[in-house]
C-alpha positions in Angstrom: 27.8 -56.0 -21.0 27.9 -59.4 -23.1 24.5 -60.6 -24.6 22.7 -63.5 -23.5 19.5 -64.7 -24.2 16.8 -64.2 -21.8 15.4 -67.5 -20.4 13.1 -68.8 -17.6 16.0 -67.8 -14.8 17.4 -64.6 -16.9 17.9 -61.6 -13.9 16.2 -58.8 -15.4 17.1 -56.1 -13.0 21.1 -55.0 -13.0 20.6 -52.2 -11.1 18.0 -51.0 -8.3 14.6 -49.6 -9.7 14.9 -47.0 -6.6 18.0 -45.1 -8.1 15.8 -44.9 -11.5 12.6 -43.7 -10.4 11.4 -39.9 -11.0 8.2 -38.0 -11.9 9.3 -36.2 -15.2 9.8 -38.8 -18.0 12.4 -36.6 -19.9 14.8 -37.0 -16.5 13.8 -41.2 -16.2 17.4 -42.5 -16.4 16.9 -46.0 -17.8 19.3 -48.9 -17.4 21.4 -49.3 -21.6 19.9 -52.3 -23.8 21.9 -55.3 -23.0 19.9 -57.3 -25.6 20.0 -57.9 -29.3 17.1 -58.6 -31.5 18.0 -62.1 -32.4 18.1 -62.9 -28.4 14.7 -61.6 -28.3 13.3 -63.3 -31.0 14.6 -66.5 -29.6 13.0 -65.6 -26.6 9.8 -65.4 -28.3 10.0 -68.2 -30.7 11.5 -70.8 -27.7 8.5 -69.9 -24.9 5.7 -69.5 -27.4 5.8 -73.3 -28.1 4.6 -74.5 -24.9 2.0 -71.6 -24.5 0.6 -72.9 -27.9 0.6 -76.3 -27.2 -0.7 -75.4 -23.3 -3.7 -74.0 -25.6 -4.3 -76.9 -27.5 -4.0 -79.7 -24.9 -6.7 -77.0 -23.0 -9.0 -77.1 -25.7 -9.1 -81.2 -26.2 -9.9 -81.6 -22.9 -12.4 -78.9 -22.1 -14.2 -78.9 -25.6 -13.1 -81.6 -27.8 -13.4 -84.9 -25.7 -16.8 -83.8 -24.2 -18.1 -83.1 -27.5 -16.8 -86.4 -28.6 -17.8 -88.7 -25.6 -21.6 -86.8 -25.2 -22.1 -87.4 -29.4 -21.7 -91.1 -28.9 -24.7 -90.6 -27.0 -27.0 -89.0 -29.4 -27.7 -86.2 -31.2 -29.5 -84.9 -28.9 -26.7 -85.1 -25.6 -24.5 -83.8 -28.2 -26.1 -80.5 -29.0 -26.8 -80.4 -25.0 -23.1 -80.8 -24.3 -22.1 -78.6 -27.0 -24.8 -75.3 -25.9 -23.5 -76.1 -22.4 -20.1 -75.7 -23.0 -20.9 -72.5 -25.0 -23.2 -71.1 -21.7 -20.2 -72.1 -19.3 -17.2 -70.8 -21.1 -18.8 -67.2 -21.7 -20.1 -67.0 -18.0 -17.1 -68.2 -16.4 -13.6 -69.4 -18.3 -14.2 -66.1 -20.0 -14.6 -64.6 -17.1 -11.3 -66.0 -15.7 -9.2 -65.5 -18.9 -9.9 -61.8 -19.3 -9.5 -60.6 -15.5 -6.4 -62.3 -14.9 -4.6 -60.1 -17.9 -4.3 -58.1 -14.7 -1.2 -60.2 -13.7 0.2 -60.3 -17.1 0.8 -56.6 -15.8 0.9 -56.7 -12.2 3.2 -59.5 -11.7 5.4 -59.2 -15.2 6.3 -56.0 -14.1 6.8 -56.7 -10.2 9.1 -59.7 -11.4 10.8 -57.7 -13.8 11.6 -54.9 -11.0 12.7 -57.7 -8.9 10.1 -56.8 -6.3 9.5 -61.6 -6.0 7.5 -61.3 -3.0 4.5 -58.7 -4.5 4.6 -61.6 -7.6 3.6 -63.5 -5.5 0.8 -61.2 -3.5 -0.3 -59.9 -6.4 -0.7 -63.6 -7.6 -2.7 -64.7 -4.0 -4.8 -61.4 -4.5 -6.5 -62.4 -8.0 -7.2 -65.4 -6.8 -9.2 -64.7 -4.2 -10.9 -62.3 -6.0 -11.6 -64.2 -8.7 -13.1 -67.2 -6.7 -15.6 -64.3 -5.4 -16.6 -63.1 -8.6 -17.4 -66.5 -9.9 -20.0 -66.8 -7.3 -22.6 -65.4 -9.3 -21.9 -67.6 -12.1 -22.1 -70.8 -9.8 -25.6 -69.6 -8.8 -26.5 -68.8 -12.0 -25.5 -72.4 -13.0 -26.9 -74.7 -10.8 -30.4 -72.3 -11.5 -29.7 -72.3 -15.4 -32.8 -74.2 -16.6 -35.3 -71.7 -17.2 -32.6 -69.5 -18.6 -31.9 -72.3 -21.5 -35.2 -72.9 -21.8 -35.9 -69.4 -23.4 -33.2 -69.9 -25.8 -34.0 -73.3 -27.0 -37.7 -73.9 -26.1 -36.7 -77.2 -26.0 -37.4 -79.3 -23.1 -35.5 -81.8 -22.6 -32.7 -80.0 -24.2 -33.1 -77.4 -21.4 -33.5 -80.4 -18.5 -30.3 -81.9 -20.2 -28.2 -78.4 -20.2 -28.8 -77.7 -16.7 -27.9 -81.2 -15.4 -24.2 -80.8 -16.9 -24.2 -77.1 -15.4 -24.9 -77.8 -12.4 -21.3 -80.1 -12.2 -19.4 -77.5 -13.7 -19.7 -75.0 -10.0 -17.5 -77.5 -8.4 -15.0 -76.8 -11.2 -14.6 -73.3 -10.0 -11.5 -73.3 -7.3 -10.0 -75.4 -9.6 -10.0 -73.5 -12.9 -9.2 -69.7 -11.2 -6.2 -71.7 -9.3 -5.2 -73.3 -12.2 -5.3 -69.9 -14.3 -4.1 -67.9 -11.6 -1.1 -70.3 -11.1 -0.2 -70.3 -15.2 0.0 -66.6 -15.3 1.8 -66.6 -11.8 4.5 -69.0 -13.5 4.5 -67.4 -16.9 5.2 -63.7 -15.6 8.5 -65.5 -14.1 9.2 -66.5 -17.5 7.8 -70.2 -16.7 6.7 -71.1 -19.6 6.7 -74.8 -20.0 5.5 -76.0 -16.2 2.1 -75.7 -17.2 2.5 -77.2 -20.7 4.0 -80.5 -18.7 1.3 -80.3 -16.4 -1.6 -80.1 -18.6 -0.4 -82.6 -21.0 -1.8 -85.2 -18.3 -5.2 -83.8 -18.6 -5.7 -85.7 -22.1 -5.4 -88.9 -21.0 -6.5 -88.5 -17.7 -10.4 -87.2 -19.1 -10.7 -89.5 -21.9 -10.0 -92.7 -19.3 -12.6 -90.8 -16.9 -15.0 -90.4 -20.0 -14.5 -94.1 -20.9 -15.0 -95.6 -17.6 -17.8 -93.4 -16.5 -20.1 -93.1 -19.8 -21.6 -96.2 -19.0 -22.0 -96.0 -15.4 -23.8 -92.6 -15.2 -24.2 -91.2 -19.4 -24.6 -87.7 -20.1 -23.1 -86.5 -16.4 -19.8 -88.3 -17.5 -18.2 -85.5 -19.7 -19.1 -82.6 -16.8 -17.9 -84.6 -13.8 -14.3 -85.7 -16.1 -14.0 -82.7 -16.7 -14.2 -81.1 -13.0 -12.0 -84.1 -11.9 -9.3 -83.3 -14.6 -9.4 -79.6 -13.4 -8.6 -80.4 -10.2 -5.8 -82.9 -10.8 -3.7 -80.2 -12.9 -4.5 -77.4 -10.3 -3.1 -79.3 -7.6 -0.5 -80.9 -9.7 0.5 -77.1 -10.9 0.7 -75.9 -7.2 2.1 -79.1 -5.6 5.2 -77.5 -8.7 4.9 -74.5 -7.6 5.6 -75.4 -3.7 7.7 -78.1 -4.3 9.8 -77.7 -7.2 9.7 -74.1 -8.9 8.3 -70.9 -8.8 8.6 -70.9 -5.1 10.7 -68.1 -5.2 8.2 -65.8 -5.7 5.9 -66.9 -3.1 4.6 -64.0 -0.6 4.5 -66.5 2.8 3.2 -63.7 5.6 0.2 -62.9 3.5 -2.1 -61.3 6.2 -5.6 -61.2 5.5 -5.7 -56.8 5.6 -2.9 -57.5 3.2 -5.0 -60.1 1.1 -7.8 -58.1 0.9 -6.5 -54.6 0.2 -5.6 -52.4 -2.8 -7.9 -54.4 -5.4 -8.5 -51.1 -7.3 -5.7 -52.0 -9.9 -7.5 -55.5 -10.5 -10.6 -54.3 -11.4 -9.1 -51.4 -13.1 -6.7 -53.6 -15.6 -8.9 -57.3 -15.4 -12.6 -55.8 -16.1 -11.3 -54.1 -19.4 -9.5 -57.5 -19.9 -13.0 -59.4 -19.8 -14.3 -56.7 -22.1 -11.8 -57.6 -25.1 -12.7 -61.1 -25.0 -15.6 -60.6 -24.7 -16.6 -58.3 -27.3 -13.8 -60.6 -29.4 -16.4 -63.8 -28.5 -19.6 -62.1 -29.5 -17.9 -60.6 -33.0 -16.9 -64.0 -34.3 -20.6 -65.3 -32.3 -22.6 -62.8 -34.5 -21.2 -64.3 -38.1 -22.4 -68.2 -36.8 -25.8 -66.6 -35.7 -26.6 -64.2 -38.6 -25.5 -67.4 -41.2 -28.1 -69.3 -40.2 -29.9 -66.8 -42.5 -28.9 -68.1 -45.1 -28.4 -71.6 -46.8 -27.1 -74.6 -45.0 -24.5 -74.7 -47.6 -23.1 -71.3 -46.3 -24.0 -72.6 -42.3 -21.9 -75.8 -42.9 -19.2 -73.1 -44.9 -19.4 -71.0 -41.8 -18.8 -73.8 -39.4 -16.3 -75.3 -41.0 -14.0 -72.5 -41.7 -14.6 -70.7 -38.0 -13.1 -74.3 -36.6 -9.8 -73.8 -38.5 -9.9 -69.5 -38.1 -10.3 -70.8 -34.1 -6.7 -72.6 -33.9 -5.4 -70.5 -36.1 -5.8 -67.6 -33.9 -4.0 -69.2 -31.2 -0.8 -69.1 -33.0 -0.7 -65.4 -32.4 -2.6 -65.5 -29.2 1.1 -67.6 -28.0 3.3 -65.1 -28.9 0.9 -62.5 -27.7 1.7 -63.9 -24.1 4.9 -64.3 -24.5 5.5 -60.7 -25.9 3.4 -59.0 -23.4 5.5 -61.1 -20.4 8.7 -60.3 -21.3 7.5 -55.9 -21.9 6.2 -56.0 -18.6 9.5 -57.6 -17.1 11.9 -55.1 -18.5 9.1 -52.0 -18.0 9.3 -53.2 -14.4 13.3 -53.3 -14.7 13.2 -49.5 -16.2 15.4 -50.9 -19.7 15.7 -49.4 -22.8 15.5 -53.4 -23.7 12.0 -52.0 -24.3 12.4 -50.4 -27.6 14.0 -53.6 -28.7 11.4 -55.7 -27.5 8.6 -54.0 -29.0 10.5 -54.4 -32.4 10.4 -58.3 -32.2 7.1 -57.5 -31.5 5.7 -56.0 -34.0 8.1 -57.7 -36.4 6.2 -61.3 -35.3 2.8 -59.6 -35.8 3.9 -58.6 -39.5 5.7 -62.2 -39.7 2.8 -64.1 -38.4 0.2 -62.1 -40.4 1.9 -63.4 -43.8 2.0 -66.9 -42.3 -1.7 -67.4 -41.4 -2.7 -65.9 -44.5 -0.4 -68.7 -46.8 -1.1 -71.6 -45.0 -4.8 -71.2 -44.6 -4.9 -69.9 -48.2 -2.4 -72.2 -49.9 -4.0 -75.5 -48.2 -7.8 -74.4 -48.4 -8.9 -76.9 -49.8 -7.1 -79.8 -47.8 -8.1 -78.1 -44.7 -11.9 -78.1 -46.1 -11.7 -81.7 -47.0 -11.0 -82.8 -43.1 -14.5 -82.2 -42.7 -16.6 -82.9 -45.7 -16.3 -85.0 -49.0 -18.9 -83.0 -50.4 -18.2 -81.4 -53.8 -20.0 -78.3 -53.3 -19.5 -78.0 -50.2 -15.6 -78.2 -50.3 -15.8 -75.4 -53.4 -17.8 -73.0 -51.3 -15.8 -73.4 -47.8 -12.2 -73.1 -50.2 -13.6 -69.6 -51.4 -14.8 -68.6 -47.7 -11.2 -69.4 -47.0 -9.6 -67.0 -48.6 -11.5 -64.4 -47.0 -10.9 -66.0 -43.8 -7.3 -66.0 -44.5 -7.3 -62.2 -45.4 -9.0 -62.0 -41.7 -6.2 -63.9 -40.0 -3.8 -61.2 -41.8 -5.5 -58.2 -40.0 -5.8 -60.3 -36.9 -2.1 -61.3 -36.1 -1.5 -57.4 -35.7 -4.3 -56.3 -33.3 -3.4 -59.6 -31.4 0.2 -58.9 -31.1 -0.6 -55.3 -30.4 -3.0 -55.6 -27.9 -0.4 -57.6 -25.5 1.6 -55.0 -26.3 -1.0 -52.8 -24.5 -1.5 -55.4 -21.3 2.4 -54.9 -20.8 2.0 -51.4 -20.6 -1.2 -51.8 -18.5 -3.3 -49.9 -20.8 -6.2 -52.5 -21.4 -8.8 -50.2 -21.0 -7.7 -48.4 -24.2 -7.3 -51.6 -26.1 -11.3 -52.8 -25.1 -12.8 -49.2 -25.9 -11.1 -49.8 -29.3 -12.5 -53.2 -29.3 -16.0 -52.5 -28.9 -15.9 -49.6 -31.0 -14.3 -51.5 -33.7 -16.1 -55.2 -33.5 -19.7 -53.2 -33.1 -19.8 -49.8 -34.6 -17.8 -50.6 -37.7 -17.6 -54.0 -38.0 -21.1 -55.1 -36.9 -23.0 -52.9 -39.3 -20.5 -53.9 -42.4 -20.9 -57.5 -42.0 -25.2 -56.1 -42.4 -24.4 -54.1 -45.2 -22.7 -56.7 -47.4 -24.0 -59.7 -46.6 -27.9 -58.7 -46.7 -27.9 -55.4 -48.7 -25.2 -56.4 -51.1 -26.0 -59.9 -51.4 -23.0 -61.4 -50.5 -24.1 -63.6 -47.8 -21.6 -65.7 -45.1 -18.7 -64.0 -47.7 -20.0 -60.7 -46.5 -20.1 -61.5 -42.7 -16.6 -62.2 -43.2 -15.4 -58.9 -45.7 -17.4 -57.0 -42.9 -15.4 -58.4 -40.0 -12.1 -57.7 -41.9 -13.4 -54.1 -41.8 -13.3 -53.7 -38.1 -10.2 -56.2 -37.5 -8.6 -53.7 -39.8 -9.8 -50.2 -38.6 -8.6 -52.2 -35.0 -5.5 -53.5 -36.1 -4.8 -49.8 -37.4 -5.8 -48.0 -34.4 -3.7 -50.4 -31.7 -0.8 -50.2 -33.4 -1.0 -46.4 -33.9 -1.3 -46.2 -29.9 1.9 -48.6 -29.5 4.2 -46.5 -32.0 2.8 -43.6 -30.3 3.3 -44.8 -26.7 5.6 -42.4 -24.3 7.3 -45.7 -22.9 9.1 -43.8 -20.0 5.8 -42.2 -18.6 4.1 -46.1 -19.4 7.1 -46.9 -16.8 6.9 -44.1 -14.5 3.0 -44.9 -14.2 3.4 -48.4 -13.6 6.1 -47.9 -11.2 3.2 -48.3 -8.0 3.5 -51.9 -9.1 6.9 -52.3 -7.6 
């Protein structure tokens, strides 16, 4: 069979995943490689530029212009905006992002087994149950006042947080549909829809912030940003209905249908939440224990966790892109698999060298987008290189964790996680920055501890993995 690069309408089934299927592994019969490495790397490379810049266009619209748009109100609306943002995102976008990994398995390997209709099931099922586990968070925001309060102690900056909360409820069908419908897309190898889509968002909040800030003030940001949601959800399914992606659409959905068999949700999505979760707080632990020490090393720590932010996203990309295209040919029973899994890990060692030069060659560049400050701009260079060495560690338990969501093994991957970011690395970050007087440096040389012992452990699991019992398991999908 002639190569050809897989693209968003490659077939990835050429024969039926019926005449494969059997209980011992050693007997699996899998369909011969029809790939090469450089198709897959173009694979890779091609679709993890629109799930980068989908990333980026996300994060100036959901954290960047209200940030900007609430500081031209005050300090004060600023630092309200900015610890709402921070309450919202753990108890609900978090939320979101970590259960749907779910269909990174679920519906990547349905597609890849060419089973379109449960894609699309699978895709209707999350959603629902996703809207139903947000409830608690709605409550919890439109009640969050007394919950700020004992944080800040601060009235008015408690009043102020729980006026912009109580918006963000109505955001809720929009952002699960939205996410939902990206992951729906992307496990069809849709990569760029959303990217198109979201791109609108930018303008669209900014002229929403500009006309409304002086009409209303601080409710401006939280009520542009719910509108904005729900203009690229229903421009993302009005695509989906209309255009592309169709094709996967399960159209007799029947309630006993819609609200059966969510065991493999909760059993993939809840360890999902976990590793971003316990991800969050790790990186949330070195802001909170340097404000221990000197602002200098506060104003270091901020600076450098902005850049170590975006440049996490680069391997977060091809993470998703990775893990979509495993669970495709797992669902298609391939021995494409073992090639796929060496573009893998190759990008992981590629990427890990790339983070590290250009956050270490241009340290000091990067530090002067922020500050002028002579001292400051020495101390944040030096964090950087520690940073950088962080960012090397990273790029492999990134990559390797999708690795693990393609095989439907997430639970694994956020056992590892918390045992890594708060048995190891917790107690490190202690130990050198308090005991050893190394301060924010420490935090950092701690961290790189339990990224390591992480990065070690994932990818022993993934060279380790018996791929045709990982396929015979995940064969129910189909």
């Amino acid at each position: 069979m002639s190569s050809k690069t897989p693209d968003e309408s490659s077939p990835l089934v050429s024969v039926s995943p019926a005449t494969l299927y059997t209980q011992e592994p050693d007997a699996l019969k899998l369909s011969p490689a029809d790939t090469t490495f450089s198709n897959e790397a173009r694979y890779v490379v091609t679709n993890s530029i629109p799930v980068l810049l989908t990333f980026v266009f996300q994060y100036l619209f959901q954290i960047m212009i209200p940030i900007y748009f609430s500081s031209r109100l005050g300090e004060t609306y600023l630092s309200a905006c900015s610890l709402s943002l921070t309450t919202f995102y753990v108890t609900g976008p978090v939320i979101v992002n970590g259960f749907s990994t779910s269909m990174d398995t679920l519906c990547s390997t349905a597609f890849g087994a060419g089973s379109y209709p449960k894609v699309g099931l699978y895709y209707q099922r999350c959603t629902v149950i996703l809207m139903l586990i947000l409830i608690p968070s709605g409550l919890f925001w439109l009640n969050a006042e007394s919950a700020i309060f004992m944080v800040t102690r601060d009235e008015t900056l408690a009043s102020l947080c729980a006026q912009y909360l109580r918006v963000m409820p109505f955001a809720i069908p929009a952002i699960v549909t939205f996410e939902c419908s990206k992951r729906y897309l992307q496990s069809q190898n849709k990569f760029s829809a959303p990217t198109r889509i979201i791109f609108l968002a930018v303008p669209v909040s900014v002229a929403l912030n500009h006309l409304l800030i002086p009409q209303i003030g601080f409710l401006a940001p939280p009520l542009a940003f719910v509108s904005t949601y729900w203009l690229i959800a229903t421009s993302l399914c009005l695509y989906i209905w209309f255009i592309d992606g169709y094709q996967c659409w399960h159209y007799d959905t029947t309630f006993r249908q819609l609200t059966s068999e969510w065991a493999p949700f909760f059993s993939l999505g809840l360890p999902g939440v976990l590793m971003i979760l316990s991800e969050a707080f790790a990186f949330q632990v070195i802001t909170f224990l340097s404000a221990k020490f000197s602002s200098l090393e506060l104003a270091s720590q901020s600076i450098v966790s902005t850049v170590a932010s975006f440049g996490f996203q680069i391997p977060f990309s091809v993470g998703i892109c990775c893990s979509t295209r495993l669970a495709n040919i797992i669902g298609a029973k391939s021995e494409n698999y073992k090639i796929a899994v060496a573009v893998s890990l190759f990008a992981a060692c590629f990427l890990s060298v790339f983070n590290f030069c250009w956050m270490a060659l241009f340290r000091t560049r990067l530090t002067k987008l922020f500050t002028n400050d002579p001292e400051l701009v020495a101390n944040a260079s030096k964090l950087f290189l520690v940073v950088a060495f962080n960012q090397f560690l990273d790029c492999i338990n990134v990559i390797c964790a999708a690795i693990l969501r393609s095989q439907g093994r997430q639970r694994i991957g956020s056992l590892l996680s918390m045992v890594c970011y708060y048995l190891i690395a917790t107690p490190f970050e202690v130990l050198m920055a308090f005991s050893w007087n190394m301060n924010v440096f420490g935090l950092w040389l701690g961290l790189a501890v339990g990224v390591g012992a992480l990065s070690l452990g994932e990818l022993a699991i993934v060279l380790k993995s018996n791929w045709k019992s990982i396929i015979i398991k995940n064969t129910d999908i189909v």
